[in-house]
N, C-alpha and C positions, 0 to 999 in steps of 0.2 A: 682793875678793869682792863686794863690797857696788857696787861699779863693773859687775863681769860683770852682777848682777844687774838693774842700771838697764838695759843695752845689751840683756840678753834680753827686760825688757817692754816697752822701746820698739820691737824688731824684731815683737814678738807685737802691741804696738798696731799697727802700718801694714798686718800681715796681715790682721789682723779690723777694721781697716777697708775695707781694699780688698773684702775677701767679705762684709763685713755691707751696704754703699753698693750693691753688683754684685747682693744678693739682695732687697734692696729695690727696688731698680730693678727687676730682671727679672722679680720675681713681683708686685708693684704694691699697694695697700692691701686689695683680694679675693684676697690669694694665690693668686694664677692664673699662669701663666706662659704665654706663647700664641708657635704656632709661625707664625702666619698662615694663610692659605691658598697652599697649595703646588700648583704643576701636577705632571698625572702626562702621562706622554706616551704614548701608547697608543690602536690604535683597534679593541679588543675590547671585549665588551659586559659583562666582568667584571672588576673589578682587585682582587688580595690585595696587603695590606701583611704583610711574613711579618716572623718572629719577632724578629729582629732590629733591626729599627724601634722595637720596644717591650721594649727592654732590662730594666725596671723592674719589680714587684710593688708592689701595695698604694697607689697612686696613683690618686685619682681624676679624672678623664681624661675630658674631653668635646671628641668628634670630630666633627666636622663634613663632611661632601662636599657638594659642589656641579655642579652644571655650567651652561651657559650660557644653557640652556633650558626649558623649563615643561618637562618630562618626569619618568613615573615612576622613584622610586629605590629602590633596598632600601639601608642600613648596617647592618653587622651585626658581632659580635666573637664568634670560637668559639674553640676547642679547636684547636691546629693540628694535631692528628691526625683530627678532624673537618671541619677546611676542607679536607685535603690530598686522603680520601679524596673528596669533595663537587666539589669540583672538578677532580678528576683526569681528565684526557683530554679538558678542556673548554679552549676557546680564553681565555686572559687576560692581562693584564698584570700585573706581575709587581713589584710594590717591596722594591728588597730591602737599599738603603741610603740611610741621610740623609748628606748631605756638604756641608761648610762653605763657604760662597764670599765672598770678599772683596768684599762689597758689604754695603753698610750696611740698604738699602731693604730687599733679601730676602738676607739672609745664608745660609739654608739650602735646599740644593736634595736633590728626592727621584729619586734613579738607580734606572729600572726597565728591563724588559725582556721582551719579547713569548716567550710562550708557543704555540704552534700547538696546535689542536686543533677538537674539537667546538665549533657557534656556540650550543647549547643546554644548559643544567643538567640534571643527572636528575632534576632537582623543582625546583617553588617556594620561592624560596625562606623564606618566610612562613609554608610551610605545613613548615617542619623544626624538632625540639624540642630541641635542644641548644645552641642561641645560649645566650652570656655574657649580649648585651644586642643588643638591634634593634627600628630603624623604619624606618617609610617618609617619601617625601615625595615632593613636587613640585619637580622644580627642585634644592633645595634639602635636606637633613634633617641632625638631629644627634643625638648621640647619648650617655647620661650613665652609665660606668662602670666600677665601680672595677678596676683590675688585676691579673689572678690571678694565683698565681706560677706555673701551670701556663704552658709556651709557648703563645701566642693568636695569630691573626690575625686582622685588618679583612679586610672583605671588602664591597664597593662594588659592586650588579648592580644594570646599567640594563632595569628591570620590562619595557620594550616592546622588546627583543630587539635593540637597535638597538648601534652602539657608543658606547663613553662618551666622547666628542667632546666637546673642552674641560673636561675633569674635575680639578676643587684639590679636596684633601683639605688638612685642619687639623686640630690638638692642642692643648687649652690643658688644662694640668696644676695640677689645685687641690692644694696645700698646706697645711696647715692649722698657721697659728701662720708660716708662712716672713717673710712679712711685717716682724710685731714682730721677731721670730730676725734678721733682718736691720738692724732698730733698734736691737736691743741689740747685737750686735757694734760696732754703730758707737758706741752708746755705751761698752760695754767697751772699747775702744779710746782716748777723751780718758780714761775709768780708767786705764787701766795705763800714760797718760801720766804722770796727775797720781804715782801710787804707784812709777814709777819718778824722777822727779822726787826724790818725798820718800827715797825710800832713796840716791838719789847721797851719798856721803860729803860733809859740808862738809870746806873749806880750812879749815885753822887752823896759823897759824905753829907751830915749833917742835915738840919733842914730846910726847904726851900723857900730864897727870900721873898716877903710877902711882893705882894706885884704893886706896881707903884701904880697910885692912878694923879695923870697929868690931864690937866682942862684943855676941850678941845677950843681951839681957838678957831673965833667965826671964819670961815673960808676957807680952814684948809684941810685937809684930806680927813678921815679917821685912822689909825691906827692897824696895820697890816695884821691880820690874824696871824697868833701863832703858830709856830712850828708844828708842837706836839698835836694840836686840833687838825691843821692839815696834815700831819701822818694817820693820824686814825680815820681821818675820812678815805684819803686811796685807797687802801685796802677794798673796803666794801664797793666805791666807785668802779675800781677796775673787776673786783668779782661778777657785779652786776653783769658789766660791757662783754666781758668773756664769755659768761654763760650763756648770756641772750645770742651771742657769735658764735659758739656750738653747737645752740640748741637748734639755730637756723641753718647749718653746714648740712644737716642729717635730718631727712623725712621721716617722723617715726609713724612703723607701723599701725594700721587701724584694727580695731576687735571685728572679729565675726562675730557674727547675729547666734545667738542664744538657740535656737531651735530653725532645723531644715526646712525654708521655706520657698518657694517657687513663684513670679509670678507667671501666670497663665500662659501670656503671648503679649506681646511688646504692638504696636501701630504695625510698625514693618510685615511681622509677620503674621497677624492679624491680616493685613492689606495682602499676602499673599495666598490664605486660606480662603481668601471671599473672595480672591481673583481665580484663584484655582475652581471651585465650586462655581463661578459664574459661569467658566468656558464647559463646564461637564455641562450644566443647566442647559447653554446653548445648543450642544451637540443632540440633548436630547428632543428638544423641541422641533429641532430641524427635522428631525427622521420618528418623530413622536412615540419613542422609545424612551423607557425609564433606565432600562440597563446603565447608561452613564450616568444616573445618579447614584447611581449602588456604592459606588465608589466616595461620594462626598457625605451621603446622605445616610442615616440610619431610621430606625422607625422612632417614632410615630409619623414623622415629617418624611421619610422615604414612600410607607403607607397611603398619607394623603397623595403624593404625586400619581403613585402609581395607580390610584383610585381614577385621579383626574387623565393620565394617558388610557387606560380604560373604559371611561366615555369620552375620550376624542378619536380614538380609534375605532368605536362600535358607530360612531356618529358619521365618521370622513371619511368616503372613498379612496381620499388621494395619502398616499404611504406617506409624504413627505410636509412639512406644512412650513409657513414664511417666517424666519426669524423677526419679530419686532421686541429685542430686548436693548435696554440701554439702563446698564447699573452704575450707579456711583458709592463707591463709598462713604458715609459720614463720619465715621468713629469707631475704633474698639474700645474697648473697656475689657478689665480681667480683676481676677479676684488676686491675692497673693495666697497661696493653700499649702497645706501641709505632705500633701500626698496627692499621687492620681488617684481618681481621673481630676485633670483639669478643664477649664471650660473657660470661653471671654465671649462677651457682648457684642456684639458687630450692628450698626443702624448703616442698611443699604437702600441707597435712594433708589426707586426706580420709576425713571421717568417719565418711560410709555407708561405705566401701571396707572400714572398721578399719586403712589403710594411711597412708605416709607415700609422696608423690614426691617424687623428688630428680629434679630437671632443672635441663637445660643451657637456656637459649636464648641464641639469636648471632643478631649483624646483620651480614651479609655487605658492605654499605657505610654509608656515613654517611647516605645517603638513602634505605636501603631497610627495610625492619620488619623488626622482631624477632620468631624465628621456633623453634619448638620444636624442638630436633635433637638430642636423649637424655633418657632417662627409663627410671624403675628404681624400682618399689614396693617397699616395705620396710615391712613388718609395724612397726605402730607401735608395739607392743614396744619392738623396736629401738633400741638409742644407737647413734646416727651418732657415728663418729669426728670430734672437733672439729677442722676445719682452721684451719692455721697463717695470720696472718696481718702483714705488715708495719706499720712504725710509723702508715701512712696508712691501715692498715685494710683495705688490699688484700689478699687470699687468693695465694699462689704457685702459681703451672701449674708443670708438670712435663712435659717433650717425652717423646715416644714411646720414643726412646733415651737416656734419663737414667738412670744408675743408682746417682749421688750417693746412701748412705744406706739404699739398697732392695740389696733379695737380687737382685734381676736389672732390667733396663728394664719398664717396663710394656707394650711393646712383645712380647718376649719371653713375659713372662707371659702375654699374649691367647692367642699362638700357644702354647705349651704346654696352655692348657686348652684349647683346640678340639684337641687332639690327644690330651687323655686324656677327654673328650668322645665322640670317634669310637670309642674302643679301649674297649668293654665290663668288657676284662680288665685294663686298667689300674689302677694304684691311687697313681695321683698324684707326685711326690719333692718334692725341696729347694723346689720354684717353687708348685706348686697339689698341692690335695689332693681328697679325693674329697667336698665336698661336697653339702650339702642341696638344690644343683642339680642337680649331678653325675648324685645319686643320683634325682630325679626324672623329666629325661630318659632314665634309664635302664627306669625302669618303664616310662613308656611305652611303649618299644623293647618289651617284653618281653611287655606287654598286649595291643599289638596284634598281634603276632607268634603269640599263642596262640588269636586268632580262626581256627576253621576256616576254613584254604584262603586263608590268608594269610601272606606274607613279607613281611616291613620289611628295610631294611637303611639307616641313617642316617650322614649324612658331615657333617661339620662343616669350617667354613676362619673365618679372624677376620681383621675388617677394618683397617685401619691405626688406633691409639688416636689420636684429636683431642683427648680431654678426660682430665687428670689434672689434680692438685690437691695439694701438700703438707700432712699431717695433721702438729698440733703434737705428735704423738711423735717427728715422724722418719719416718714413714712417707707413704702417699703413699691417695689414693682415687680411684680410674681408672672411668669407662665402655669399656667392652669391645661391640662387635657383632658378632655373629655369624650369620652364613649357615648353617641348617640344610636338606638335601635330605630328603625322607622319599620314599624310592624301594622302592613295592609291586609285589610279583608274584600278582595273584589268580587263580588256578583256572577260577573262575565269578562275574564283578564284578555281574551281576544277583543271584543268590543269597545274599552277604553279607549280615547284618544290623548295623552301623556303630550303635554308642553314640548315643541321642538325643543331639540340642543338638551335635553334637559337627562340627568342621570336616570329617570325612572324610564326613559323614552329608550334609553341604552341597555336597560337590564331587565326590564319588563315589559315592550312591548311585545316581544313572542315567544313569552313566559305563558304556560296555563294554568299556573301555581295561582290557587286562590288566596293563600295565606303568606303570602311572599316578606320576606324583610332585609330592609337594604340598614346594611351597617354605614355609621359616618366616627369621623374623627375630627374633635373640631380643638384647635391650638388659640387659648386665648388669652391675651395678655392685661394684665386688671394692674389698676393703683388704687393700693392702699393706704390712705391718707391715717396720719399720723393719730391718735387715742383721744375720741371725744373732736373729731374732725369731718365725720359724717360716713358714709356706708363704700363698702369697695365696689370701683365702676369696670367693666370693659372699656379697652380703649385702644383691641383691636382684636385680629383674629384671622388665623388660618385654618381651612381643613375644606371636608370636601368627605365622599363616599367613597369606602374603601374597596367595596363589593356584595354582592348577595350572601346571606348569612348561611350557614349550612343546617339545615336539622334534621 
C-alpha cells in the first residue's frame, strides 16, 4: 500500500510540474499570456472576430489591432446580438477560428473569411451606445476589457472607409495570481517528491516483530502514534493544504452562455429612453406639433398622437398651448432575446394625468433609436400584475400563439374582443367579458346615435399581438390594437350641432359629406389570468382618431 502510495505522488509530482513550469512560462512574472500580433487576411473595411475566438468569461483581456499605416481605427467589443444586427448586410471579414501551427516563431494562425455586402455601416461607429469597451487610434489602438459571459465579438473598422490592408489583431490575457499558481505547482512537485520518498517502505531483513501490547495504566498518557502512520498521513495532508493554496492564488475563468443572447435595456438606460421621449413629448405640446415625436415615437402610438394634435389644433386658435406634464418613472423591465428587434417595459407615472403608462419601446436594429410602439394608461389606482421574471431578471414574452397556461392565445383573445366589441348585443364568454371598456365604447355608439339626424354604425378588426409578457401567477399581460371605423350617415351635415372639444366637432363640422367616417386606434392593455382562472379583462388603454377615412 504504502509502495502504491509513493508511485501516485511521484506520477502527481511530474504532472504539476510539467503544468506549474508550462504556466510560468506562458503567463510570465505580469500574468499576461500574449497571443502576438496575428494577421487577418481580408480587404474589407470591417473585420468581426465572432464568438468562438473568445471562448472564455471573466478574463481580462487587452486587444490590440493594428495595421501598417497611420490611418484612423475604431476597436470595439459588443454583444454578439448587437454586432450581428450592426453589421448585417455590410461588407467584412470574418474570423472565425484560431488554429495551431507547427512553427515555434507564430504557432497560432487566425482563419477568416470574406463576407459580401454593403461598403458602409448604418452609423458611426463611435457614435453607438452599447459597446462592452472601445477606442480609437491611429495606426494602431488597444483596448482593456474584462470578458462577459454573454457571447461578444471584436470588431475592427477602418474610420476613413478604406479596407483594412495589412491588419494583426492580438490578445494577451491578464490572470491574476497564474504566475505564483505556476511556482507553486513546481514547488508542490519537489513536495510530493520529498513526501513520497518519506512514505516508500524501508527494506528490513526478516520479518517484522509482532508489536507488543503494554496495559495502559490509569492516568497516564496513551501511547504516541507511530511513525509509519504519521508518514502516510503528510503526504495527503500537505497535498490537500497546497492544492486548495493554488487553487485560490488563480481566478479561473467562467463559461460563456451557450447561445447569443441580449438583454433589451438595463434601469439606466431604460431611464434614459423615457427621459429622452419625455422632453420630445414636452417640446411637442408646447407648440402642439407632433413633428418631435417622430423621432421617439413610431405608429401606431405616433398615429394616435398625431390624431390628437389634430383635433387640438382644428379646435385652438392659439399656436402655442401650457405645458402641464410631470412624468416619473416606475420601472423597466426587458425580455433577454435572441435577436433584434428588441423591446423593454417602461411603467411611467404621470402625475398631472392621475395615471400610470405602461409602455413598450423597441429598437428595430442595433443602430437605430429607440422608439415608442404601445402604450395603455391605467388609473393609478391600479395594481399592475407583477410580471414573472427569470434568474437574470429578465421578464418572459409570450408569442401571439402561446397558450402554455392561459385560457386561449393571446392572439385569439384580441380577435374575440374586437368581435364582442362590434356586436352591441354580445355579452362576452369563456375568453373576454364585457368590460369597463367594453361598456364605454358602447356609450358612445349610443350617444352619438341619439343626436338628431344621426346614424353611427362602428366595426372593430385587431391587429396581430407583438407584445405579451408572462405575469408570476401564471398568467400573461398582452397589448392588443385595434382598428376602429365610426361610419356616419347624416340627414343635413351643415345642421348638426357635434359636442365642443370633441373630434367629430374638428373634422365634421364643415364637412358636407353625408356618409363621412372617422378612423380611431385604440391601444389596450388586457390581463390574462392564468387556465381555468376566468375571462381576459382591459385594464387600460390608449388611442384616440387618427383622421377622416379616404374613399
Amino acid at each position: 500500500m504504502r509502495r502504491f502510495l509513493s508511485l501516485l505522488l511521484w506520477l502527481a509530482a511530474v504532472v504539476c510540474l510539467l503544468v506549474g513550469t508550462a504556466t510560468a512560462a506562458l503567463f510570465g512574472p505580469d500574468d499576461r499570456a500574449q497571443t502576438g500580433l496575428l494577421p487577418v487576411s481580408g480587404d474589407a473595411g470591417v473585420a468581426v472576430v465572432e464568438p468562438r475566438v473568445l471562448p472564455v468569461a471573466g478574463l481580462d483581456v487587452q486587444v490590440t489591432a493594428q495595421t501598417g499605416a497611420e490611418r484612423p481605427l475604431f476597436l470595439g467589443l459588443g454583444n454578439a446580438v448587437d454586432v450581428d444586427s450592426y453589421a448585417d448586410g455590410v461588407a467584412q471579414t470574418r474570423v472565425k477560428q484560431v488554429q495551431l501551427r507547427r512553427s515555434l516563431k507564430q504557432p497560432l494562425r487566425l482563419v477568416a473569411a470574406p463576407v459580401t455586402g454593403s461598403d458602409t455601416l448604418p452609423g458611426p461607429p463611435d457614435e453607438i451606445d452599447w459597446w462592452f469597451a472601445a477606442q480609437q487610434g491611429d495606426g494602431a489602438v488597444q483596448m482593456q476589457v474584462e470578458l462577459p459571459t454573454t457571447q461578444a465579438q471584436v470588431v475592427v473598422v477602418a474610420l476613413d472607409g478604406e479596407p483594412l490592408g495589412g491588419l494583426e489583431v492580438g490578445a494577451s490575457y491578464h490572470q491574476q495570481g497564474a504566475f505564483g499558481t505556476g511556482l507553486g505547482l513546481a514547488g508542490l512537485a519537489l513536495g510530493l517528491v520529498l513526501f513520497g520518498w518519506l512514505a516508500w517502505p524501508p527494506s528490513r531483513p526478516g520479518a517484522e516483530p509482532a508489536a507488543r501490547s503494554e496495559p495502559i495504566v490509569e492516568g497516564s498518557s496513551p501511547a504516541a502514534e507511530p511513525l509509519d502512520q504519521r508518514q502516510r498521513r503528510v503526504p495527503l495532508v500537505a497535498l490537500a493544504l497546497v492544492c486548495g493554496l493554488t487553487t485560490a492564488a488563480c481566478e479561473l475563468p467562467q463559461r460563456v452562455d451557450s447561445q447569443p443572447t441580449k438583454l433589451a435595456a438595463s434601469q439606466d438606460e431604460g431611464a434614459e429612453v423615457v427621459e429622452r421621449w419625455a422632453a420630445q413629448r414636452a417640446e411637442a405640446l408646447r407648440t402642439l406639433d407632433p413633428q418631435p415625436l417622430s423621432a421617439v415615437e413610431q405608429a401606431p402610438t405616433l398615429q394616435i398622437d398625431e390624431g390628437a394634435f389634430e383635433v387640438a389644433r382644428r379646435l385652438l386658435d392659439d399656436e402655442t398651448a401650457e405645458i402641464n406634464q410631470d412624468l416619473r418613472l416606475r420601472s423597466v423591465q426587458s425580455p433577454r432575446l435572441p435577436r433584434y428587434p428588441v423591446w423593454f417595459v417602461a411603467v411611467v407615472e404621470d402625475v398631472a394625468g392621475s395615471v400610470a403608462k405602461v409602455q413598450v419601446h423597441r429598437r428595430g436594429t442595433a443602430a437605430g433609436d429607440w422608439m415608442l410602439v404601445a402604450q395603455a394608461d391605467v388609473l393609478s389606482s391600479t395594481e399592475l400584475p407583477s410580471m414573472a421574471v427569470d434568474s437574470t431578471g429578465a421578464i418572459t414574452p409570450v408569442g401571439p400563439a402561446e397558450a402554455t397556461g392561459l385560457q386561449a392565445p393571446p392572439q385569439d383573445v384580441a380577435d374575440a374582443y374586437a368581435d364582442l366589441l362590434a356586436d352591441a348585443a354580445a355579452d362576452g364568454g369563456e375568453l373576454v367579458t364585457v368590460d369597463s371598456f367594453v361598456q364605454q365604447m358602447r356609450t358612445v355608439e349610443t350617444s352619438q346615435s341619439s343626436v338628431e339626424g344621426v346614424a353611427l354604425q362602428q366595426s372593430w378588426s385587431a391587429h396581430k399581438v407583438r407584445w405579451a409578457m408572462r405575469t408570476d401567477d401564471g398568467g400573461a399581460l398582452m397589448f392588443a390594437t385595434f382598428d376602429r371605423s365610426d361610419a356616419y350617415r347624416l340627414k343635413s351635415p351643415k345642421s348638426i350641432r357635434w359636442a365642443a372639444q370633441s373630434e367629430q366637432r374638428a373634422f365634421l363640422d364643415d364637412s358636407t359629406d353625408k356618409r363621412p367616417t372617422l378612423d380611431y386606434l385604440h391601444q389596450v392593455l388586457f390581463y390574462l389570468p392564468p387556465a381555468g382562472a376566468g375571462a381576459a379583462r382591459a385594464i387600460g388603454q390608449y388611442g384616440g382618431v387618427v383622421g377622416l377615412a379616404d374613399r
